[in-house]
Backbone of each chain as ProteinMPNN parsed JSONL, in Angstrom:
{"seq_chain_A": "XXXXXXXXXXXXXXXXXXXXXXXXXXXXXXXXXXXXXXXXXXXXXXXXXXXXXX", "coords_chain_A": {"N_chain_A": [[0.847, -1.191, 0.0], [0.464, 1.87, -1.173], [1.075, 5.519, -1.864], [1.633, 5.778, -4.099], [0.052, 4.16, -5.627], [-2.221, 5.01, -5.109], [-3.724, 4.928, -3.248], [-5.803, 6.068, -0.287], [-5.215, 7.89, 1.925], [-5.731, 8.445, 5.46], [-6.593, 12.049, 6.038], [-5.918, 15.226, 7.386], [-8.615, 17.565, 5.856], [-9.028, 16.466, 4.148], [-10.913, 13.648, 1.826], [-12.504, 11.141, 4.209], [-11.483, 8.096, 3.712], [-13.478, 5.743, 2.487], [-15.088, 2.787, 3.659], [-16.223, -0.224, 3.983], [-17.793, -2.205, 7.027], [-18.322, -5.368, 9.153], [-20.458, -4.222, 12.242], [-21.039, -4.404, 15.0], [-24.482, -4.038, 16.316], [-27.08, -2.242, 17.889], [-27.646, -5.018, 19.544], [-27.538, -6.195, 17.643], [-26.376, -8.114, 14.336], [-24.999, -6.332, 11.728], [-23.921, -4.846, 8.331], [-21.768, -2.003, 8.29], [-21.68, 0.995, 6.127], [-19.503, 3.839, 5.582], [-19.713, 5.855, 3.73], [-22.6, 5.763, 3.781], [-23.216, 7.416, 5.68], [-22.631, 10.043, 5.381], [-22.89, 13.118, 5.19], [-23.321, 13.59, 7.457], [-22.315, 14.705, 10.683], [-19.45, 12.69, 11.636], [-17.823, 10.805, 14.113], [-14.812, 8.839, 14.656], [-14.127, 6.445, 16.706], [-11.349, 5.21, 17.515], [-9.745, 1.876, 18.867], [-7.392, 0.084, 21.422], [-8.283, -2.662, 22.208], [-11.119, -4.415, 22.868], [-12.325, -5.041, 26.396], [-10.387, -3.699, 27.043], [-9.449, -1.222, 29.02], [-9.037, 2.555, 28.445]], "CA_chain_A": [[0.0, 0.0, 0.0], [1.542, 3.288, -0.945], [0.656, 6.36, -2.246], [1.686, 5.913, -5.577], [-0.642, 3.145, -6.026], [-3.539, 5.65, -5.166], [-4.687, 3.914, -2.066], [-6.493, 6.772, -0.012], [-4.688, 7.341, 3.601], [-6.489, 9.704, 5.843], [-5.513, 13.416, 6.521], [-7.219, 16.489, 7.78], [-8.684, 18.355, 4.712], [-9.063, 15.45, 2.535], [-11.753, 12.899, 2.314], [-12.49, 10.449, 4.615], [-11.563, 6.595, 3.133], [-14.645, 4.73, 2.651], [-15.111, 1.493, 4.034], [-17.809, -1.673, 4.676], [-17.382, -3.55, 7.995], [-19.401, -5.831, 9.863], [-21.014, -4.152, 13.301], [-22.526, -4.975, 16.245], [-25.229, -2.527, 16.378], [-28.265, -2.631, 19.037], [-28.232, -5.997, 19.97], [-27.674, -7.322, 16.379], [-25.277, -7.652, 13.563], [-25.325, -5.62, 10.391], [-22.359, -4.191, 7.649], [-22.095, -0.522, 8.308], [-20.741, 1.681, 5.567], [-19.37, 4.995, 5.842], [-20.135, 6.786, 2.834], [-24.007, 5.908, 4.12], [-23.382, 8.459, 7.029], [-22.199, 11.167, 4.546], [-24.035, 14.223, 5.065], [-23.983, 13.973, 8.624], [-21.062, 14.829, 11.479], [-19.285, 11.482, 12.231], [-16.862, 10.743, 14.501], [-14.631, 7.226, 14.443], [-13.259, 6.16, 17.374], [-10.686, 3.374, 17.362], [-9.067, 1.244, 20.185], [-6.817, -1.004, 20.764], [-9.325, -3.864, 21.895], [-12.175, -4.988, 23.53], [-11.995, -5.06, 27.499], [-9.235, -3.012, 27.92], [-9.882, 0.42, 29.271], [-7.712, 3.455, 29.032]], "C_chain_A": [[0.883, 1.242, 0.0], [0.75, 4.496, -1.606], [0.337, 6.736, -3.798], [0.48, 4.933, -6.431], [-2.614, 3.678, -6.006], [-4.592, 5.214, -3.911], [-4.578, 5.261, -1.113], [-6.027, 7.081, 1.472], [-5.564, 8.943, 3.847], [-5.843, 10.838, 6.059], [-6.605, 14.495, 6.568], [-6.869, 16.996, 6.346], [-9.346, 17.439, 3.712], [-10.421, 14.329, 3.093], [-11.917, 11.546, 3.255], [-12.364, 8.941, 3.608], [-12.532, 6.077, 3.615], [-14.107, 3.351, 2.802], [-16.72, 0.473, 4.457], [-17.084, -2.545, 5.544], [-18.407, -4.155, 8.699], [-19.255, -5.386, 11.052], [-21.565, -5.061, 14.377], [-23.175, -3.45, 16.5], [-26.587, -3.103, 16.905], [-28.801, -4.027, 19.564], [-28.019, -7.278, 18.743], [-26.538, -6.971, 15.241], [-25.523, -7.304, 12.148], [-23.828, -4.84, 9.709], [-23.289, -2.973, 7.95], [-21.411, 0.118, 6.753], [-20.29, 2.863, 5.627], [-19.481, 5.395, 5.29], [-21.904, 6.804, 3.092], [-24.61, 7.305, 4.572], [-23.081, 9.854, 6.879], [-23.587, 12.368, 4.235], [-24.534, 14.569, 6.494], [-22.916, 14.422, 9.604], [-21.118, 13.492, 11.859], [-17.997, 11.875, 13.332], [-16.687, 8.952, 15.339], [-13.748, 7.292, 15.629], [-12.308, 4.686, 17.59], [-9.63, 3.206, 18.498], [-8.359, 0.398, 20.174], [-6.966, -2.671, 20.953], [-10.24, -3.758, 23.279], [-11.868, -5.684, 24.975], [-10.667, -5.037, 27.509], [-10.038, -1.208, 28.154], [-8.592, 1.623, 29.542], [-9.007, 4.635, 28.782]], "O_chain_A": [[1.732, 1.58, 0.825], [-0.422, 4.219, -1.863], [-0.482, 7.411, -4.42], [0.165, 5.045, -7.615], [-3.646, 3.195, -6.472], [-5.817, 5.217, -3.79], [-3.438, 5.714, -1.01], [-6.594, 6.37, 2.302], [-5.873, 9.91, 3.152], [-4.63, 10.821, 6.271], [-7.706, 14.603, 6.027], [-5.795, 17.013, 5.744], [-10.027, 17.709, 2.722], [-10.824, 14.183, 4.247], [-11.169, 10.686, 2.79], [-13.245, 8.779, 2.764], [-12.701, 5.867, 4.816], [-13.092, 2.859, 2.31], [-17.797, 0.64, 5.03], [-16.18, -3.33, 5.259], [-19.428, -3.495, 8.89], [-18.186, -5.733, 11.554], [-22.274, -6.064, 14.459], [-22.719, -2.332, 16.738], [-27.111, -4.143, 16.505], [-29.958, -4.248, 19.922], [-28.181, -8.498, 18.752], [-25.929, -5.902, 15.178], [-26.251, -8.015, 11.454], [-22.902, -4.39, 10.384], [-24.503, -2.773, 7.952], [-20.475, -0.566, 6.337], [-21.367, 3.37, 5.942], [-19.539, 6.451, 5.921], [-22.528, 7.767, 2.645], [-25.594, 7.985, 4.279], [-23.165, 10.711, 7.758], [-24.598, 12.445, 3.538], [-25.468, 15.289, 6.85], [-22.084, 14.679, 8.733], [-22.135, 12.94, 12.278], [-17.38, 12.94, 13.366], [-17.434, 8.23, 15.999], [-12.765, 8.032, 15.656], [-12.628, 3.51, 17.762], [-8.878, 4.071, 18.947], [-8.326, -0.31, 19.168], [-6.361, -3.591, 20.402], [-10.042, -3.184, 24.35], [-11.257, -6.752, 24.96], [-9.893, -5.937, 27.836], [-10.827, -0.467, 27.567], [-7.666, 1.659, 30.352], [-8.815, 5.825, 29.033]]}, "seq_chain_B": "XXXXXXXXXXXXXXXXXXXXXXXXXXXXXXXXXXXXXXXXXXXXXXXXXXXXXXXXXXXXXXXXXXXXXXXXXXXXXXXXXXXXXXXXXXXXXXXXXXXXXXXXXXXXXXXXXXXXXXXXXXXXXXXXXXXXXXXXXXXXXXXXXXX", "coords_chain_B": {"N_chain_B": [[-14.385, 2.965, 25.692], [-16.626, 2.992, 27.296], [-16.377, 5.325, 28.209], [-16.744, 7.345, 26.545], [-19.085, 6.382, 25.318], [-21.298, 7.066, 28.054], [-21.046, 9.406, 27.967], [-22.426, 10.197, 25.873], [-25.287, 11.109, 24.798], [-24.353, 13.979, 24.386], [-23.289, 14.317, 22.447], [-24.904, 13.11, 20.865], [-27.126, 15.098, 20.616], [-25.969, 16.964, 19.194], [-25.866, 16.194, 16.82], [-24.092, 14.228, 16.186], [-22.938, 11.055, 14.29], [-21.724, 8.282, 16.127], [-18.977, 6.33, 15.926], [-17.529, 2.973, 16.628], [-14.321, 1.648, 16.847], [-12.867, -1.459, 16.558], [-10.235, -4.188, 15.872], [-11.462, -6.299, 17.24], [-13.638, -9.284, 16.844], [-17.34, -8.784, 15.197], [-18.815, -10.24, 16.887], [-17.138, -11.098, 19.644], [-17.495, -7.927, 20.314], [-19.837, -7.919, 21.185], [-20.183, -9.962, 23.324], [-18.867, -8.361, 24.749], [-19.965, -5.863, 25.036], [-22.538, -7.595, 26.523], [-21.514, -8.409, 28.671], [-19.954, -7.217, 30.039], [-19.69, -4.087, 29.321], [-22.483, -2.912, 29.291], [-22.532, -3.332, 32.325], [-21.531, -1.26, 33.147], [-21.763, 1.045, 32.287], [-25.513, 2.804, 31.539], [-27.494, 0.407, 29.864], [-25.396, -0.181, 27.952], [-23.114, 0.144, 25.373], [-24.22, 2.608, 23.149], [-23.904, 3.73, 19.975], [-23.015, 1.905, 17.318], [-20.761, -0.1, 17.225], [-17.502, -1.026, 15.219], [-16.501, -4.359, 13.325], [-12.75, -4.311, 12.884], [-11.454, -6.868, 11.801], [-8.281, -7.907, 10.771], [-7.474, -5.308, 10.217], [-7.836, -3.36, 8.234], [-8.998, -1.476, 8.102], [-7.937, 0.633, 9.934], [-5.7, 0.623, 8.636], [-6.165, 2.211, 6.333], [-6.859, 4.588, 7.993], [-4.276, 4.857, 9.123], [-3.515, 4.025, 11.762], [-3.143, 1.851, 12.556], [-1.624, -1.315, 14.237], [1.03, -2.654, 13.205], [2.726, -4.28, 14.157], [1.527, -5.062, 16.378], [-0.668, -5.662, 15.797], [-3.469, -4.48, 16.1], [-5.73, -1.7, 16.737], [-4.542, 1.741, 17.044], [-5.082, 4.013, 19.475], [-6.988, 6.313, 17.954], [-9.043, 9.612, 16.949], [-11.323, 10.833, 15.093], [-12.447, 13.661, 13.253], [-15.306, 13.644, 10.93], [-16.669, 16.063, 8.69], [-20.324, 16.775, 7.298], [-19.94, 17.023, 4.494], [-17.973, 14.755, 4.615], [-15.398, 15.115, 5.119], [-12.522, 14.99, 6.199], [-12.029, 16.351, 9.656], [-10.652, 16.895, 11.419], [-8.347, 15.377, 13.64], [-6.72, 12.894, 16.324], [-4.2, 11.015, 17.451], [-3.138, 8.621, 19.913], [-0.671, 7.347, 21.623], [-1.186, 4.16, 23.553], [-1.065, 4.235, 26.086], [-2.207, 6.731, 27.11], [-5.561, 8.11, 27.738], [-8.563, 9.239, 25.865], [-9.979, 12.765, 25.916], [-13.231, 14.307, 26.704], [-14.086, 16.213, 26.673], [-12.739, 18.003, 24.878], [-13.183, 16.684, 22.799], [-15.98, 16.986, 22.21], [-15.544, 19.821, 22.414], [-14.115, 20.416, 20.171], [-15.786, 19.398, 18.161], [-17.848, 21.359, 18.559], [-16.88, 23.672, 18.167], [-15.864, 23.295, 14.912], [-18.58, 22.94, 13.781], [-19.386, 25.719, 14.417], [-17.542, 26.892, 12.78], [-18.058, 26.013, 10.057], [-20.842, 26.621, 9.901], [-21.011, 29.403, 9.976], [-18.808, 30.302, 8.925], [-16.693, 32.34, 10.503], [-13.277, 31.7, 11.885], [-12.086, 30.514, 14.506], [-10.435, 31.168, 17.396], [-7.29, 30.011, 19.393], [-8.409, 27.568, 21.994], [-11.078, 28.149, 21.967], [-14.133, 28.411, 23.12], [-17.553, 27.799, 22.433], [-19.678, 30.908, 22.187], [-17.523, 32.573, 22.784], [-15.637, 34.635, 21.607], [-14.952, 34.834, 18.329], [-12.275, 35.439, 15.543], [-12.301, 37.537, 12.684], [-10.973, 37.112, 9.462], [-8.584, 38.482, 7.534], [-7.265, 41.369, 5.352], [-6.923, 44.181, 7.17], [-6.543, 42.502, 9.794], [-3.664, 41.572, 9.77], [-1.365, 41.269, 11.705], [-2.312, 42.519, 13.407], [-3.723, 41.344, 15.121], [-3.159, 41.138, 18.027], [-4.098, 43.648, 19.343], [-7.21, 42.795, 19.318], [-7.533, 40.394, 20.15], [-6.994, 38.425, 22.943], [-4.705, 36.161, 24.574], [-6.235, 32.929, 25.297], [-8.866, 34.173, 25.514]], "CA_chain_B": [[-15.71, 3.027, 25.032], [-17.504, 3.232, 27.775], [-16.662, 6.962, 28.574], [-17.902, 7.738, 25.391], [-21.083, 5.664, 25.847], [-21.626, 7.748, 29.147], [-21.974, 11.148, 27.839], [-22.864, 9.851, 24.074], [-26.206, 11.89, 24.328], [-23.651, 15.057, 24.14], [-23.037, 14.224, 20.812], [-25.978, 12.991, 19.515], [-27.589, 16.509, 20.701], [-24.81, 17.827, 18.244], [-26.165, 15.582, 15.512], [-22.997, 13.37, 15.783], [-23.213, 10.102, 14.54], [-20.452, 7.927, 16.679], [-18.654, 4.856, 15.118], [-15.902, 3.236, 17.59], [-13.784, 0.211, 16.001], [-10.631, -2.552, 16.834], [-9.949, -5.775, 15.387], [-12.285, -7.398, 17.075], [-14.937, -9.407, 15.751], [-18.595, -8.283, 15.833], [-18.941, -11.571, 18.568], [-16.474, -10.356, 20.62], [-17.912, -6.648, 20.579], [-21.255, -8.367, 21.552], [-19.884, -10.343, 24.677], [-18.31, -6.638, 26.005], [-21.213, -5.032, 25.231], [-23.407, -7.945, 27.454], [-20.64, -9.287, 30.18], [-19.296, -5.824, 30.932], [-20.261, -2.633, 29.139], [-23.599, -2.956, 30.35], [-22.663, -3.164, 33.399], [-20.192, 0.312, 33.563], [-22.959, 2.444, 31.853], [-26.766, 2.228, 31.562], [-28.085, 0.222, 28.563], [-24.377, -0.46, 27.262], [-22.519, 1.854, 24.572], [-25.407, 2.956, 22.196], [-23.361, 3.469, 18.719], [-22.543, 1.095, 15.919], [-18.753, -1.23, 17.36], [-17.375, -1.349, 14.098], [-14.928, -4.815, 13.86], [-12.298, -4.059, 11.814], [-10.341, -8.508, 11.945], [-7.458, -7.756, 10.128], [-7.012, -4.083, 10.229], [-8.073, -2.845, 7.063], [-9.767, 0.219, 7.924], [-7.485, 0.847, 10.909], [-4.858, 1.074, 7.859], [-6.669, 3.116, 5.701], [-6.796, 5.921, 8.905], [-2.75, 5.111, 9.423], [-3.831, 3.732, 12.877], [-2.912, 0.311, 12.458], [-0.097, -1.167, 14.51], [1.409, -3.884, 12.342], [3.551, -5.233, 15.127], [0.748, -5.4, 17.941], [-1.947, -6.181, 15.568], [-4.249, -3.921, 17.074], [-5.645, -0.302, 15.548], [-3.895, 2.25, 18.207], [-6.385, 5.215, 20.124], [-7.697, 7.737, 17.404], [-10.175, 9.692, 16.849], [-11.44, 11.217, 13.957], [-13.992, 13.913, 13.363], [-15.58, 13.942, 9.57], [-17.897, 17.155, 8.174], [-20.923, 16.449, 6.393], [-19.147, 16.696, 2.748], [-17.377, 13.79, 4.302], [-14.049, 15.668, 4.687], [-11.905, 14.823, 7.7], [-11.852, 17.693, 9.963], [-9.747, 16.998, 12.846], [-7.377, 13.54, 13.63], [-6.384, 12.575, 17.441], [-3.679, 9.594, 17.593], [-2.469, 8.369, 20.811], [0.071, 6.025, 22.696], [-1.719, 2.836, 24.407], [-1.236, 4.654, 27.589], [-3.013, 7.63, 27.517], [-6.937, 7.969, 27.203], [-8.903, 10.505, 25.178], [-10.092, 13.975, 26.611], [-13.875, 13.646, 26.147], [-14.411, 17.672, 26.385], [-11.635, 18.488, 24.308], [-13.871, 16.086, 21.352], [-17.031, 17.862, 21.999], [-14.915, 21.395, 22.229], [-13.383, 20.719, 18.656], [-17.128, 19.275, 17.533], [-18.864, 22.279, 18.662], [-16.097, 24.505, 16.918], [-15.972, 22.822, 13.202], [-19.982, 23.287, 13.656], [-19.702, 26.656, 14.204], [-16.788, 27.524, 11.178], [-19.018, 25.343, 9.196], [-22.209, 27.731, 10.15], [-20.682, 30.898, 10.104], [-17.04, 30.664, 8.254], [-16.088, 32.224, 11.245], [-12.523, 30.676, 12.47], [-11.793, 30.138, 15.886], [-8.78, 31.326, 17.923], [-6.852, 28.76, 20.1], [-9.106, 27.055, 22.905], [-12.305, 29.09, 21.892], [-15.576, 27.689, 23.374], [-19.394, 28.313, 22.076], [-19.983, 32.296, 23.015], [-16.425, 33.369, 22.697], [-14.934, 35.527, 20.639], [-14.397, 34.483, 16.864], [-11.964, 36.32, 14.417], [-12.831, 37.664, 11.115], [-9.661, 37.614, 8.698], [-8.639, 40.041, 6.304], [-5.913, 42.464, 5.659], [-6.952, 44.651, 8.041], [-6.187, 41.61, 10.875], [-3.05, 41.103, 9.844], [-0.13, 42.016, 12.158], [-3.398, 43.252, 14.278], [-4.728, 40.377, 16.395], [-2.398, 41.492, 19.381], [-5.211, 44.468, 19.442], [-8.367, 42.027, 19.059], [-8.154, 39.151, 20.761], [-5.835, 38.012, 23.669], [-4.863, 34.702, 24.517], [-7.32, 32.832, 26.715], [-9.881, 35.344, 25.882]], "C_chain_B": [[-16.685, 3.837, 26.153], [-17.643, 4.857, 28.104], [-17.162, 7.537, 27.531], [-19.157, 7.525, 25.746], [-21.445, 6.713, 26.656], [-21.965, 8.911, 29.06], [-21.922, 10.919, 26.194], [-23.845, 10.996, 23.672], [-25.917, 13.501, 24.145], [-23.207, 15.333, 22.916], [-23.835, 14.202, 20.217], [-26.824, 14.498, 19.77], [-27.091, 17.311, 19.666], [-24.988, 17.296, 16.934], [-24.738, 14.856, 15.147], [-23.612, 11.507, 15.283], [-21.543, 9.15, 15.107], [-20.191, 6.333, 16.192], [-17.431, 4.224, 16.585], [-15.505, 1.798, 16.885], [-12.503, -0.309, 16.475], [-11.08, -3.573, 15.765], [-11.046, -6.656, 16.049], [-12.874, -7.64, 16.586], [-16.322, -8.875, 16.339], [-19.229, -8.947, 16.976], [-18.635, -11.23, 19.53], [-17.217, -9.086, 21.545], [-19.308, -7.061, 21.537], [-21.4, -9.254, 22.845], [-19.423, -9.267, 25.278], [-19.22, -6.68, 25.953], [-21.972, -6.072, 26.815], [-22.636, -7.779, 28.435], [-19.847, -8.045, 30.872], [-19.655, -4.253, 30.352], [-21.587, -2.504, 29.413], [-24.316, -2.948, 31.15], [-22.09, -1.531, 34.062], [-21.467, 1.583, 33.292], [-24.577, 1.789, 30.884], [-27.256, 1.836, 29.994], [-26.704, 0.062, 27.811], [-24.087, 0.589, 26.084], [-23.639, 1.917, 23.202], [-25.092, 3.355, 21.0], [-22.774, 2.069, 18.403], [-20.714, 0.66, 16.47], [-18.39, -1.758, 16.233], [-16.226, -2.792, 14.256], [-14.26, -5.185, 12.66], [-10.827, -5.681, 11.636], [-9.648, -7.996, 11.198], [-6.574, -6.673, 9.715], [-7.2, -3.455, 9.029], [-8.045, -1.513, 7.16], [-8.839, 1.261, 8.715], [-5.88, 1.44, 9.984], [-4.974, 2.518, 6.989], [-6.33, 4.631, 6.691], [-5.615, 5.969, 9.464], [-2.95, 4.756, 10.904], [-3.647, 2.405, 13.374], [-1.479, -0.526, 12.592], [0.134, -2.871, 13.929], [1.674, -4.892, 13.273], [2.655, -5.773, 16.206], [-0.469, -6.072, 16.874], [-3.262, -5.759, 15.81], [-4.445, -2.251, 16.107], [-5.646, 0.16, 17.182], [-5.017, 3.403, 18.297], [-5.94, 6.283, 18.929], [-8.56, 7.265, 17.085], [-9.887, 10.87, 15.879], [-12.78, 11.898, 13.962], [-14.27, 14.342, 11.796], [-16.787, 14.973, 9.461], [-19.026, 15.83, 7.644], [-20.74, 16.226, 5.134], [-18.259, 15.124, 3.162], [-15.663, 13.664, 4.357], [-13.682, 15.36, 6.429], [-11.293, 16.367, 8.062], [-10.661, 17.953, 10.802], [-9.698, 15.296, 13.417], [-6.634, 13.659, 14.766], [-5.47, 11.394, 17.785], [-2.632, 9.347, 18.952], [-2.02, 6.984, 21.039], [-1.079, 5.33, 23.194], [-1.857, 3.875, 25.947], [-2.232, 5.862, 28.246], [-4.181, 8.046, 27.219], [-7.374, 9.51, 26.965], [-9.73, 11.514, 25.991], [-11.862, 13.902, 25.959], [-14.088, 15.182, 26.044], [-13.982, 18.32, 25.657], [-12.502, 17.638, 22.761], [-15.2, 17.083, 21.293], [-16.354, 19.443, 21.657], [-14.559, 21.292, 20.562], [-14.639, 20.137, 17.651], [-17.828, 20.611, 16.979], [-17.844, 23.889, 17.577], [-16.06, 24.472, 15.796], [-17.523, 23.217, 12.747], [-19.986, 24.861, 13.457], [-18.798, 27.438, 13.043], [-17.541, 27.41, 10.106], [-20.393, 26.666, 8.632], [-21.568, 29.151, 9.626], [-19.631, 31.845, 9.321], [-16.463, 31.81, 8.877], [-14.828, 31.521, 12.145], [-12.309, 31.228, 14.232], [-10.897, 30.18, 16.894], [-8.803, 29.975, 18.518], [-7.92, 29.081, 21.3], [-10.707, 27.64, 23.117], [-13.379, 28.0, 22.442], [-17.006, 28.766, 22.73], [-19.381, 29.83, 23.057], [-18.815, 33.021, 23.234], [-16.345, 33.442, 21.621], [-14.067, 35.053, 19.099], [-13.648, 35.88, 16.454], [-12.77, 36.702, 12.849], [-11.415, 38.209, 10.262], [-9.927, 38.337, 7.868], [-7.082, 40.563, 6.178], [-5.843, 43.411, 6.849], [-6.561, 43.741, 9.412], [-4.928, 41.457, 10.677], [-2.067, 41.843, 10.579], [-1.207, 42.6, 13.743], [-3.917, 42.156, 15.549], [-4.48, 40.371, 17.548], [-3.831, 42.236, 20.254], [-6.742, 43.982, 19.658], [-8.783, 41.057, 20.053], [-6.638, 38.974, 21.769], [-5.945, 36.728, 23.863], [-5.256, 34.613, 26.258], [-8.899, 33.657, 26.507], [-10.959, 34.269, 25.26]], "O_chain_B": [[-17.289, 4.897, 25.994], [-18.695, 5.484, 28.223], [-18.115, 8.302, 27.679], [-20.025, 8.21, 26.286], [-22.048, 7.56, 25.997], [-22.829, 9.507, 29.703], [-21.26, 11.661, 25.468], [-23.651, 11.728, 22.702], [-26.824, 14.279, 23.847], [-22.82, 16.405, 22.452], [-23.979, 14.871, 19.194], [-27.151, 14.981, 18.686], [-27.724, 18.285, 19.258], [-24.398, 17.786, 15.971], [-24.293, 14.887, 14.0], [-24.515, 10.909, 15.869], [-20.46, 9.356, 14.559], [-21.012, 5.418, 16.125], [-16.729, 4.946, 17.294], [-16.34, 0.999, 16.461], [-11.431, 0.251, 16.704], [-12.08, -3.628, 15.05], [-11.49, -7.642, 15.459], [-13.242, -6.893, 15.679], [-16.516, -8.59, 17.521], [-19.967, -8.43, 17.814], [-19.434, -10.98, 20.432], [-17.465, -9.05, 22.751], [-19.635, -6.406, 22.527], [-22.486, -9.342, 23.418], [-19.596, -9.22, 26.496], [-19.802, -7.468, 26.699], [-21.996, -5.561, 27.934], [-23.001, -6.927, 29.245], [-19.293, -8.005, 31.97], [-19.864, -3.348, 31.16], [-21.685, -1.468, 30.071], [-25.528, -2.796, 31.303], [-22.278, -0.968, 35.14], [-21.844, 2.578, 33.911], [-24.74, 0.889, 30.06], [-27.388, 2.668, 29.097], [-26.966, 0.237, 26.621], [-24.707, 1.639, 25.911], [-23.607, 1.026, 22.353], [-26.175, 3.501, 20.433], [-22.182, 1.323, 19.183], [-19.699, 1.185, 16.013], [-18.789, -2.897, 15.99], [-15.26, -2.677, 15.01], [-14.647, -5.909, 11.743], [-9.627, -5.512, 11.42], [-10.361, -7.251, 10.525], [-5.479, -6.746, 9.156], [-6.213, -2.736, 8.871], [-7.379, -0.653, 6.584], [-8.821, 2.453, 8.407], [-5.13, 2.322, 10.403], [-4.237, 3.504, 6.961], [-5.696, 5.581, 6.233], [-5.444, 6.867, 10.289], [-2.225, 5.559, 11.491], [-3.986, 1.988, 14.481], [-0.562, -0.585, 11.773], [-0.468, -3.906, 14.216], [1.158, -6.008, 13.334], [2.949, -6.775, 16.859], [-1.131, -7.017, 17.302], [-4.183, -6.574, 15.751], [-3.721, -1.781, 15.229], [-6.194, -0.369, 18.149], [-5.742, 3.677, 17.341], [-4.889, 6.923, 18.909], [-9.041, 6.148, 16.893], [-8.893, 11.587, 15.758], [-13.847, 11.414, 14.341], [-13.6, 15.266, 11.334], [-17.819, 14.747, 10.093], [-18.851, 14.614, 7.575], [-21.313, 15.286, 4.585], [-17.907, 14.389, 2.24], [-14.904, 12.781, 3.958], [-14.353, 15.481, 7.454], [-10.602, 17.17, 7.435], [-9.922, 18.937, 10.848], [-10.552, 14.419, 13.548], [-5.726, 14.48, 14.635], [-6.042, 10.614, 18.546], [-1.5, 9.83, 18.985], [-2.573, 5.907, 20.82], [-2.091, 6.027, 23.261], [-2.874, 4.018, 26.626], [-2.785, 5.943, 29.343], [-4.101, 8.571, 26.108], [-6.936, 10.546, 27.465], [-10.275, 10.953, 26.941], [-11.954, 13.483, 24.805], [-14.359, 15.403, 24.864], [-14.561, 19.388, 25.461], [-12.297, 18.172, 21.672], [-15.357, 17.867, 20.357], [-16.723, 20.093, 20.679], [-14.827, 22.25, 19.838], [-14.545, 20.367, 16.445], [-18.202, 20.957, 15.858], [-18.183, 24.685, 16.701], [-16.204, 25.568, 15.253], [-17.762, 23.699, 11.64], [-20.523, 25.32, 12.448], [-19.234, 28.435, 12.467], [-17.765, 28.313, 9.3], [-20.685, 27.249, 7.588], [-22.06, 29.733, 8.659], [-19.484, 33.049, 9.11], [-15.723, 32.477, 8.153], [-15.184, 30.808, 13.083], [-12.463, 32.325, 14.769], [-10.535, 29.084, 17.324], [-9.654, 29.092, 18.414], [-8.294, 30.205, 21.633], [-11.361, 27.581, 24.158], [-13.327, 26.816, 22.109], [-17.23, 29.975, 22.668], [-19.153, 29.891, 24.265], [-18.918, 34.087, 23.841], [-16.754, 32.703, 20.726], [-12.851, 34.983, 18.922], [-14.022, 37.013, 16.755], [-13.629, 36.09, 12.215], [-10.911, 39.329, 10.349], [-10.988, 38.798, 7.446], [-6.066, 40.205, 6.774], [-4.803, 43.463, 7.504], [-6.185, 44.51, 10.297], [-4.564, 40.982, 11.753], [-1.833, 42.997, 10.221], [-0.766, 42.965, 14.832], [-4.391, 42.402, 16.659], [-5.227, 39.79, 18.335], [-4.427, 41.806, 21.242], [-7.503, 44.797, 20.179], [-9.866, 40.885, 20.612], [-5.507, 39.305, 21.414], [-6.927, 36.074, 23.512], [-5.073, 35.176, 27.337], [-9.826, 33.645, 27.315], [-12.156, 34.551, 25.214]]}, "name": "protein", "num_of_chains": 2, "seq": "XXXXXXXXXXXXXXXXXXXXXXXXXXXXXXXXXXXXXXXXXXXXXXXXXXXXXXXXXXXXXXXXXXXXXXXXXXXXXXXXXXXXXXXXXXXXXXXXXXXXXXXXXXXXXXXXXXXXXXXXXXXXXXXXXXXXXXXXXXXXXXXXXXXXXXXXXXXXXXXXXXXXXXXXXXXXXXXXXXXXXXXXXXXXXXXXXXXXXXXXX"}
């Protein structure tokens, strides 16, 4: 993956990289996508796993 | 997560929608959620646990630690066009500022609104600039820091 190859890395200013992943969302599981949510304020938070807490 | 979860409805008031994502799988996310986030804050964390197995996405946002395997603490806040506004990446050790996300929310909202920018540490009801020529060399006169 590099730049030259056109593959999309994030950076303030520029567009967010779309993606499809599978959720857990209210109880149940569903793919989210992020270009869906386009048109609205998001914000992605990422960790570095599941039961840990900082 | 969970401190998110806990004052979530601070966001969604703000018309945020909140994503949060690791490597785990959506299974995983779904045993926290019952066997312990559930228990920390009422009704468990109420956005979309994205799980990103393999790190894909975690790459895509440069967040993705090869060696640990793991996508490392950021946070990311996108406009409505879709445009990344503002990018948070921290060490393992130190956890995110949850006032300091709403503060830089409620700011992009109001540049957005107003194309008004924002000195350093401005909150809702303080004092925006308006650039120009006339500002330049001038903001000593205008605005102080802190103000």
């Amino acid at each position: 993956m590099s730049c030259e190859e056109g593959v999309n890395i994030a950076r303030v200013g520029k567009k967010a990289p779309d993606f499809e992943t599978n959720a857990f969302v209210e109880g149940g599981f569903q793919k989210i996508r992020l270009s869906d949510y386009f048109g609205k304020w998001i914000v992605i938070c990422f960790y570095p796993g599941d039961f840990t807490f900082v | 997560m969970a401190s998110v979860a806990a004052r979530y409805q601070e966001l969604k008031d703000l018309d945020v929608e909140v994503f949060s994502c690791s490597v785990d799988s959506q299974f995983t996310h779904k045993i926290w959620q019952e066997q312990e986030l559930s228990k920390m804050v009422s009704g468990g964390v109420p956005f979309p646990m994205l799980s990103d197995t393999g790190g894909r996405v975690g790459k895509l946002y440069g967040v993705h630690d090869e060696e640990n395997g793991v996508n490392i603490r950021g946070r990311f806040i996108i406009d409505p066009d879709g445009i990344i506004q503002a990018m948070e990446v921290l060490t393992p050790p130190v956890g995110r500022n949850f006032e300091e996300l709403v503060r830089q929310v409620k700011a992009f909202q109001h540049v957005r609104k107003t194309g008004e920018p924002t000195p350093a540490g401005w909150q809702p009801g303080k004092k925006t600039l308006q650039p120009g020529p006339d500002l330049v060399g001038r903001v000593w006169e205008v605005w102080k820091i802190g103000e």
